[in-house]
N, C-alpha and C positions, 0 to 999 in steps of 0.2 A: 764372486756374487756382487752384484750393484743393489744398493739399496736403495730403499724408495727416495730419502732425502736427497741424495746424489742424483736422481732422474728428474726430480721436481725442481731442482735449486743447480744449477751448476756452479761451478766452484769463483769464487769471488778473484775477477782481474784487479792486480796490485795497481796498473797503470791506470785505471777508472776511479775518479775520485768519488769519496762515501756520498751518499744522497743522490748519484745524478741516475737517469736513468738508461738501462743495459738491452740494446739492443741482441735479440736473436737472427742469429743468419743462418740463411738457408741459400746451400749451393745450388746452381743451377744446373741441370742434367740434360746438358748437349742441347740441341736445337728443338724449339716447341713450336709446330706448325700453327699456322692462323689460327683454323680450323677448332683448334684443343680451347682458347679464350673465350669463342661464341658459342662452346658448345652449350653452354645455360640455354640462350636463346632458341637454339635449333631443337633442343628438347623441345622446350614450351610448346614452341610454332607447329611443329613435326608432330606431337604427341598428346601434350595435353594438354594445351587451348581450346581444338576442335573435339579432343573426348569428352572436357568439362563441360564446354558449350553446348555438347548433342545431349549430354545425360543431363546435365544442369537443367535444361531447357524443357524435356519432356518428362524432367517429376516435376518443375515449375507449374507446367501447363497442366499435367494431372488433377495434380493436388490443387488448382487454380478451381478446376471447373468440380472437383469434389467440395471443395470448402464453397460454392458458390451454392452450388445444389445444398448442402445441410443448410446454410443461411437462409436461402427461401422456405427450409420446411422448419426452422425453427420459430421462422416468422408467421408462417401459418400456423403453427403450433399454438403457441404462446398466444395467438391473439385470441383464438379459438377458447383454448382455455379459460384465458384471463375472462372472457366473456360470459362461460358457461357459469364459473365460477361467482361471480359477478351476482348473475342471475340466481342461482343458488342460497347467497345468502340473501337478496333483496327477498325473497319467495318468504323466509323463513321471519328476516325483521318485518313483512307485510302484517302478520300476524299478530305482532307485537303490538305496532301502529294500530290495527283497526282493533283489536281489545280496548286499548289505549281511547281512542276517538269515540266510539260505540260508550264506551263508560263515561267519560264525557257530555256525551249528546246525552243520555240517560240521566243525569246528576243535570244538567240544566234544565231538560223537561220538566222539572217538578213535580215528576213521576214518583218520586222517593223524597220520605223528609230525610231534614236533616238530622238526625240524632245520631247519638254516636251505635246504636245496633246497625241500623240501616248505613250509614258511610264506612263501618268496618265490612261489612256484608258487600257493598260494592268494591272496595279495595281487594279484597281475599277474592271475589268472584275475577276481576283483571290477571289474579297471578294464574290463576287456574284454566286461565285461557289459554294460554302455551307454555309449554316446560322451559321455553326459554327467559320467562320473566323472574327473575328470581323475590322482586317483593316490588308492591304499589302502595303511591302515597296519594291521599287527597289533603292539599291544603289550602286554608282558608286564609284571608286578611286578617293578621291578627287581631284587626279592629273588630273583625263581624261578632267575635264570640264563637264559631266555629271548631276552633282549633285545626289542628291535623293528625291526622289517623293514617296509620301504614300496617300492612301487612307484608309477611317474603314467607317464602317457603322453605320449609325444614325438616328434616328426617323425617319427625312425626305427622309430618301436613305443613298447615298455616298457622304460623303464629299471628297474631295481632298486637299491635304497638300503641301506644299512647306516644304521640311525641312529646307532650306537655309533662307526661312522665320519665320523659330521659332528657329535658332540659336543654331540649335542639331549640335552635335558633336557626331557623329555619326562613324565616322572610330575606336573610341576607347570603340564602346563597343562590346560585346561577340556575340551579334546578328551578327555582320558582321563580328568582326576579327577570328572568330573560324572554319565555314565552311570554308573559303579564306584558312584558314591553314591547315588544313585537307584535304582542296580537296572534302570535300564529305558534302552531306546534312547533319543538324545537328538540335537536339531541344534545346533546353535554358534551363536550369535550371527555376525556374517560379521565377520574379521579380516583382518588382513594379515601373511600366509605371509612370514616373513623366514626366510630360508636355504635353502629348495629352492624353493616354487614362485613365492617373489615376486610374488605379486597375491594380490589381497581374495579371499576364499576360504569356505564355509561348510562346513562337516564332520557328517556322520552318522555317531554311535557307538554299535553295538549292544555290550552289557556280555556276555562269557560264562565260562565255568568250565570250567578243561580237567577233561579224564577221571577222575574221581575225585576232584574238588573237590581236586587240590592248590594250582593257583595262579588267578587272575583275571586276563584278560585282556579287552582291546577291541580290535576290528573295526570301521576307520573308512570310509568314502569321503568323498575331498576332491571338492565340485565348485568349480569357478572362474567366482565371479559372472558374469563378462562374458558367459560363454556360457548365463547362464538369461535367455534370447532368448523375450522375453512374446508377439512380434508382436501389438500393438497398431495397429490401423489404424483409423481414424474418420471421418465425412466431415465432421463437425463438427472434428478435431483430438482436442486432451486429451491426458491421462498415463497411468497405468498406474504401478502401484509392489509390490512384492512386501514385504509387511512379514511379519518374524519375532515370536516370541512375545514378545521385549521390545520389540517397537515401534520397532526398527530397520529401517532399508531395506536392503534386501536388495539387489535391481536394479530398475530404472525407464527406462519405454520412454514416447513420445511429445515433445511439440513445448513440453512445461509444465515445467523441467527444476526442481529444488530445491538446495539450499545447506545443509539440513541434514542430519545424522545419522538421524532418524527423524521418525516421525507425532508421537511425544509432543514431541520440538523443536520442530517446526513451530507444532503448536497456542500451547506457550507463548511461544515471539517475536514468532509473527503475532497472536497472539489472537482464533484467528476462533471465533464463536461454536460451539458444539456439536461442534468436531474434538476435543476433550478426550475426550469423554464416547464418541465416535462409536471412536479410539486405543482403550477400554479394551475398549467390545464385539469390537474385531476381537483382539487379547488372549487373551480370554473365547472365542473360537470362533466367533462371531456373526457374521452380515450384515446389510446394512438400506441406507438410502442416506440421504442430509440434503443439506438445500439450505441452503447460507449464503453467506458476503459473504468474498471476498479483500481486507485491507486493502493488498496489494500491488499491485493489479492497480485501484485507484482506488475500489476495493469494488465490484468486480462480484460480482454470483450466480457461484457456482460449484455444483454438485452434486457430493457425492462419496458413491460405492457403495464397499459392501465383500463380501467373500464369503470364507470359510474355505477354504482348499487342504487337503484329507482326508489324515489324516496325519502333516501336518508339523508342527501349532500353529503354522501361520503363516495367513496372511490377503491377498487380490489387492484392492488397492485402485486404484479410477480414477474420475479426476475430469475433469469439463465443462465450461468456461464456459460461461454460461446466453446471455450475451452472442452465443455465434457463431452458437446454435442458433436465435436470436428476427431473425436478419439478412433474413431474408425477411419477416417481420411487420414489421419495419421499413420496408422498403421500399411497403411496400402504405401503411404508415402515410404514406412519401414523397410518393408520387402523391396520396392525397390532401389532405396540406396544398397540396400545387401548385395542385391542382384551388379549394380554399376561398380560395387566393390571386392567382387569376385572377379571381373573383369580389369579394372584396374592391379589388383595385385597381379595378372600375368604381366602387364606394363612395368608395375615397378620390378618384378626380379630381372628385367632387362635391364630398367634403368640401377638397379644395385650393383650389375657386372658392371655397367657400362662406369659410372661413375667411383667403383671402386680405384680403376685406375686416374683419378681425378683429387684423390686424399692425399697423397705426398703432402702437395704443396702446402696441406692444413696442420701439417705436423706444430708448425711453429706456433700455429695460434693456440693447441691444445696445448704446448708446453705454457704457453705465458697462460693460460686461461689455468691450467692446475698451480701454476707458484701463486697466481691473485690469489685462488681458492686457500694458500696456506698461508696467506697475509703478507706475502710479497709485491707490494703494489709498484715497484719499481720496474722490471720486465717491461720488454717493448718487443714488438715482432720485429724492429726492422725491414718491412717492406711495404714500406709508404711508397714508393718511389715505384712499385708496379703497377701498371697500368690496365690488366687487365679485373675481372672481377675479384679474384680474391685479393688481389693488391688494393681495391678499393673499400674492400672490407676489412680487411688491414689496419689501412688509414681512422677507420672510425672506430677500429677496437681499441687504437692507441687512444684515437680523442677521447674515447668514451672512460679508459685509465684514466686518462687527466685530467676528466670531469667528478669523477671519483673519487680521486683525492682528493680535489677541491669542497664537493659533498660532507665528507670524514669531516675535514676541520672546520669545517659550516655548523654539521649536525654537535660536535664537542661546544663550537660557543653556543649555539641553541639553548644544547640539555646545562650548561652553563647558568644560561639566561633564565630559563625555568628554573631550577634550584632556589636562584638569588631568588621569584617572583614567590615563588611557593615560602619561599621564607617569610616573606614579607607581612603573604597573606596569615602565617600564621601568627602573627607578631600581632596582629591587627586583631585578630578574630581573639585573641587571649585579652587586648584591650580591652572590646566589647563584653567580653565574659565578665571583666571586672565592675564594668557598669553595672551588673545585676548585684542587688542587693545581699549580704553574705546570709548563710544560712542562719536560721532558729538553731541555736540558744546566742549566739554569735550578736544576733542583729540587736537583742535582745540588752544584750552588754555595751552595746555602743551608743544606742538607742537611748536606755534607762530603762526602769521596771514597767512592766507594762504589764498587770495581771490580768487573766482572761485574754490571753491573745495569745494565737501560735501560730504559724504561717510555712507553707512550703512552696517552694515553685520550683518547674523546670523550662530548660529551653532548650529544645532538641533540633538544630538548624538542618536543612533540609541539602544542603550548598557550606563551601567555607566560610559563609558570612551567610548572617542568618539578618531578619528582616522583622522581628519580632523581639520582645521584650517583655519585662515585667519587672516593677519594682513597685517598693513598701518603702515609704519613710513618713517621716512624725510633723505633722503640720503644726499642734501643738503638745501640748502635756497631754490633752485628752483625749487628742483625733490622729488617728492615724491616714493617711492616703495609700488604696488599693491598685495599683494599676496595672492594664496588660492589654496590650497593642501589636496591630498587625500592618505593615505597611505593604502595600500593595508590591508586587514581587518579589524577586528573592537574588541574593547573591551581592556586589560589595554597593550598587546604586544603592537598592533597598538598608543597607545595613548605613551607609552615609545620611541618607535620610533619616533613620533611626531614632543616630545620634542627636539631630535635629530638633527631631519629637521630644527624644528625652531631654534636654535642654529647655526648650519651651517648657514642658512639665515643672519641671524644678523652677523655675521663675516665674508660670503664671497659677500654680496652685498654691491657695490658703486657706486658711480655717475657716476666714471671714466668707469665702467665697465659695458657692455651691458648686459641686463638679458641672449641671449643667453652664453656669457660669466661664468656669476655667477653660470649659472644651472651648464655648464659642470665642474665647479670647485667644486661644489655640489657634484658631480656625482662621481668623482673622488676620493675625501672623502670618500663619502659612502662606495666607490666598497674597496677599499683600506681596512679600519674596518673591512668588512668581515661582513655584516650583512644579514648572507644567508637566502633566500627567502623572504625576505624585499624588497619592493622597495615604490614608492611616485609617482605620478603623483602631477605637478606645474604648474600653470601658476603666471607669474610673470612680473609686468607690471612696466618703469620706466614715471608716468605722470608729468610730465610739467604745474604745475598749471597757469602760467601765460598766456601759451597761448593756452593751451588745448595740445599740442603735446604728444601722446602715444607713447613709443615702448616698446613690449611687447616678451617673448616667449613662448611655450606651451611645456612641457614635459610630453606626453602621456595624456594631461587632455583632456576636453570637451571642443571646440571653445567658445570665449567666446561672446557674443553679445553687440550690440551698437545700441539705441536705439536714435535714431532721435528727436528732438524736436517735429516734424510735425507727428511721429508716427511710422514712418518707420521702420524695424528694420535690420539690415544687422549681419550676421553671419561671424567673424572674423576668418578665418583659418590660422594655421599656425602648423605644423609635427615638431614632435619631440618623443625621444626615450622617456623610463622612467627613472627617475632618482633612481638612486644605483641599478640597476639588472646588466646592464652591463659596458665593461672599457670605450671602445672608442665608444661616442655614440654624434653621430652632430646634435645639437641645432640652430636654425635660430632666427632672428629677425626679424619680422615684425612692422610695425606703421600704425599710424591714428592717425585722427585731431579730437578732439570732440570741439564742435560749442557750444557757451554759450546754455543751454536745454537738452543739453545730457547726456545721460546714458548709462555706462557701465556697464554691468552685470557681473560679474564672480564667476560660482555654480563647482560644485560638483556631478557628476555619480548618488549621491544619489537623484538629482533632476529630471532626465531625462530617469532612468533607473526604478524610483518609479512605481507601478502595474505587479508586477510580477506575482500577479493571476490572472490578465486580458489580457484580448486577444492582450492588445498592449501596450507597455508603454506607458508613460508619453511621452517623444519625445523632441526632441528642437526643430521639428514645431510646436507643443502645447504651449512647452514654449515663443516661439517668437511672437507667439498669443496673448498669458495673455501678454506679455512683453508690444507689441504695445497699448492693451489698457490702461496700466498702467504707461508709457512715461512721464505723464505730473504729476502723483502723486510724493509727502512726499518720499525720500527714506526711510523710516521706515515706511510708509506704504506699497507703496512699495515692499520690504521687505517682510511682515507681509504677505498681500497678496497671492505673489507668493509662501510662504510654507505652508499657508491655502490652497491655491487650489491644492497642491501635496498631504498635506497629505489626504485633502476630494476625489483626486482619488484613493488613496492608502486604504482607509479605515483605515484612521489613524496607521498605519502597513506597513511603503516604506520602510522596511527591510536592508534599510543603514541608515549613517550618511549624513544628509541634511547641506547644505553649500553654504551660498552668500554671494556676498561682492557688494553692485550698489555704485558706484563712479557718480557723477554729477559735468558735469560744469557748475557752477552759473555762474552771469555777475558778472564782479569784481567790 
């Protein structure tokens, strides 16, 4: 019996010196006619060039004039729709508008005083004009004395609002200062109602003049996206999207769901050819329809129609994949490769007889092709030197051997070369860990006494080198410096720059001098260097451990929170530029007292902006949430905590560098 290693490996010639490489011979079997060398080609020619080309060519042309025929009805389709649809919802916001207007014209008539029965009674009459208004505001110049009065609709009916009783400030938003300025009715881009109706929302406001042009007023209706209900139904599927006059989405129905803000987002993330151009006609008032390529979707065709809704300056768009619509031409195209491939298999069991007697000569390439496969990279066929086609395939299995080996000892110094870099990096990233300041009780003893002060932070780098920081150190006996910064990107540029920031910090903060101070001396620095397209978001805090006293200021960072003993938590604002983008950029100072119990929070973008594959991030009302329950915990709990429940929204993947620092004052 021969065993397998004997068949794969033949036995080692004494006369071949070790390392070189072993040619296989194959004897040659008496005389080979012409005939036997061309026989490749006389196949091809003889058999299957003219059977690929006849079958090739009539599923080509099939499938040609099937995929032609769905494209013209997907385009009659979809325009057809897009249109009815269109009209569908202008029909229904008509309704809306002339409640809206009619209420309006009425309240400037001087048909109605103004008192506050009679302008809740107009407002509650608006809603109750169409189920689709969910509540109406009348509002007046804050100067006239008027106020503003709303009504919306609720389980039990209409409720009535005071706006002067929920401490809306209302002259400075878009709902009322943008008709007044234009003169003419206007819709909203779609928001979110914080403080009465809590959902995304879009508003119509018609502008009007009470009775004798003493004061100006608007007449709004709220509707609430959710319920501008497109019904959209297809047999093919698709979407449907209602976009406003900037190009925002409004509401969106069907099976195709999106992740951005609007048409113009889309276009520029995706890049599909012609939604740019396609975004500015629906804009413009305009319809039409384009067929192009989703790079999301693997680059399938998609069509997408547009059609203006009368009216509103907005625009119903719905798009198709070309893909669902061509599944039956598909299919026909199926039946017949089946069919060309029943037909070919009688071709090839001639060509398996025929060519069986054609394998000899491949014996040798099998034997070296199974020693390579058992790490024998030395084998050679030995028949370079044939001329016909398998001798020239021969020739390239050897080259392709000794490009092989050359490969091997490439790919060894590579993974070599990566080792040594990966070391490097981690040598560095342990560096940077050392920059952050040591933990509580630690810092504490190196520091001095510091009563009434505890402090935790973490830095969870998103990449080997992280682009974020935070540090505490003691400006004097009695001030401590809060700091925690985000430098635009992430990875070892961001982490170089860093180090930079943190340098600057250490040399230009003092007791004497106010954070906003420091920053713009920061700033200054930076621009000065020249570190183009670099810049840092700072917040940097000078605390007062003895009596809790904060001043603090922000440069481009996230507000930072303060956390109540009793639970509370208040959201600290304060404007500021980014540090090193530009020359002259004004920094402010803000304060706060924190009360023995308190907790000051200061994170990092990467906390708040975490779930970017989900429908909403993370948030600083989320965060203020977790915060308030977590108030009375262990700053390193704490801590721990708050970047457990980011990264468990994130799916362990918040695609930044994660970054806090929570300062508490103890009792001293």
């Amino acid at each position: 019996m021969v065993s397998k290693a004997t068949t794969a490996a033949p036995p080692a010639n004494p006369a071949v010196p070790a390392g070189s490489v072993t040619p296989v011979r194959v004897g040659r079997r008496g005389f080979r006619p012409p005939w036997r060398a061309r026989l490749h080609w006389r196949l091809i020619l003889a058999i299957g060039i003219p059977l690929v080309l006849v079958e090739g060519l009539r599923m080509v042309v099939g499938y040609q004039d099937d995929r032609a025929e769905a494209q013209k009805q997907v385009r009659a389709y979809l325009t057809e729709v897009t249109q009815h649809h269109a009209e569908a919802v202008a029909s229904r916001l008509a309704q809306v508008m002339q409640a809206t207007r009619t209420g309006a014209w009425f309240l400037a008539s001087g048909q109605v005083p103004y008192d506050h029965a009679s302008l809740r009674a107009v407002v509650a009459g608006v809603v109750e004009q169409s189920p689709l208004i969910y509540g109406s505001a009348v509002a007046f110049a804050p100067a006239s004395g008027h106020g503003a009065y709303y009504a919306r609709r609720v389980a039990g009916g209409i409720e009535r609002i005071d706006y002067a009783g929920r401490g809306v400030d209302y002259s400075r938003q878009d709902w009322y200062t943008h008709p007044l300025q234009q003169g003419s009715p206007w819709w909203s881009p779609p928001y979110f109602d914080r403080g009465i109706g809590e959902a995304r929302m879009v508003t119509y406001s018609v502008p009007w003049t009470t009775a004798g042009g003493k004061a100006a007023a608007v007449l709004t209706a709220d509707i609430e996206v959710g319920t501008l209900d497109i019904d959209w139904s297809s047999p093919w599927g698709g979407a449907t999207r209602i976009v406003d006059a900037q190009g925002h989405y409004i509401a969106e129905a069907g099976d195709v769901p999106t992740r951005f803000d609007g048409v113009f987002d889309a276009a520029k993330a995706l890049g599909i050819v012609g939604l740019d151009a396609a975004a500015r006609d629906m804009v413009q008032g305009g319809s039409g329809i384009l067929r192009t390529h989703d790079p999301r979707a693997d680059g399938q065709a998609v069509w997408v129609s547009w059609a203006p809704i009368s009216g509103t300056g907005w625009s119903l768009m719905a798009l198709l994949y070309e893909d669902r619509v061509l599944a039956s031409a598909r299919e026909q195209l199926l039946h017949q490769i089946l069919l060309s491939l029943s037909a070919l298999v009688l071709v090839l069991v001639t060509l398996v007889w025929v060519t069986r007697r054609l394998t000899r000569p491949l014996d040798s390439l099998r034997r070296v092709a199974r020693a390579v496969r058992h790490g024998d990279h030395t084998q050679r066929t030995g028949m370079a030197l044939s001329r016909d086609e398998i001798g020239q395939f021969a020739h390239a299995f050897d080259a392709m051997l000794d490009d092989l080996q050359a490969t091997q000892a490439e790919r060894l110094h590579e993974a070599e070369r990566r080792q040594r870099i990966e070391g490097e990096l981690a040598t560095a990233r342990e560096i940077q860990r050392r920059l952050l300041p040591p933990d509580w009780p630690e810092w504490s003893r190196r520091a001095g006494p510091t009563p009434g002060l505890e402090f935790h932070g973490l830095c969870e780098p998103a990449t080997l080198m992280s682009g974020d920081f935070y540090d505490v150190f003691m400006l004097d006996g009695e001030c401590v410096a809060l700091v925690v910064a985000d430098v635009c990107g992430k990875g070892a540029a961001a982490a170089l720059y860093m180090a930079i920031v943190y340098t600057r910090l250490r040399d230009f903060a003092r007791a004497d001098r106010s954070p906003a101070q420091t920053l713009a001396a920061i700033n200054r620095s930076l621009v000065e260097e020249g570190h183009d397209g670099m810049f840092v978001t700072l917040f940097l805090g000078h605390y007062h451990w003895r009596d809790g006293r904060l001043t603090y200021a922000c440069a481009g960072h996230p507000p930072p929170l303060l956390a109540r003993a009793g639970g509370a938590v208040e959201l600290l604002e304060v404007r500021g530029g980014l540090v090193g983008a530009f020359v002259d950029i004004d920094y402010a100072d803000a304060t706060a007292v924190l009360a023995p119990g308190d907790t000051l929070l200061a994170y990092s973008d990467g906390i708040t902006e975490a779930g970017l594959d989900r429908d909403a991030l993370y948030g600083i009302a989320r965060l203020q949430d977790r915060l308030g329950e977590l108030a009375t915990s262990p700053t390193p709990a704490l801590c721990d905590a708050l970047v457990a429940d980011v990264l468990a929204y994130a799916d362990d993947a918040p695609g930044d560098d994660i970054t806090l620092l929570a300062v508490r004052r103890t009792p001293a």
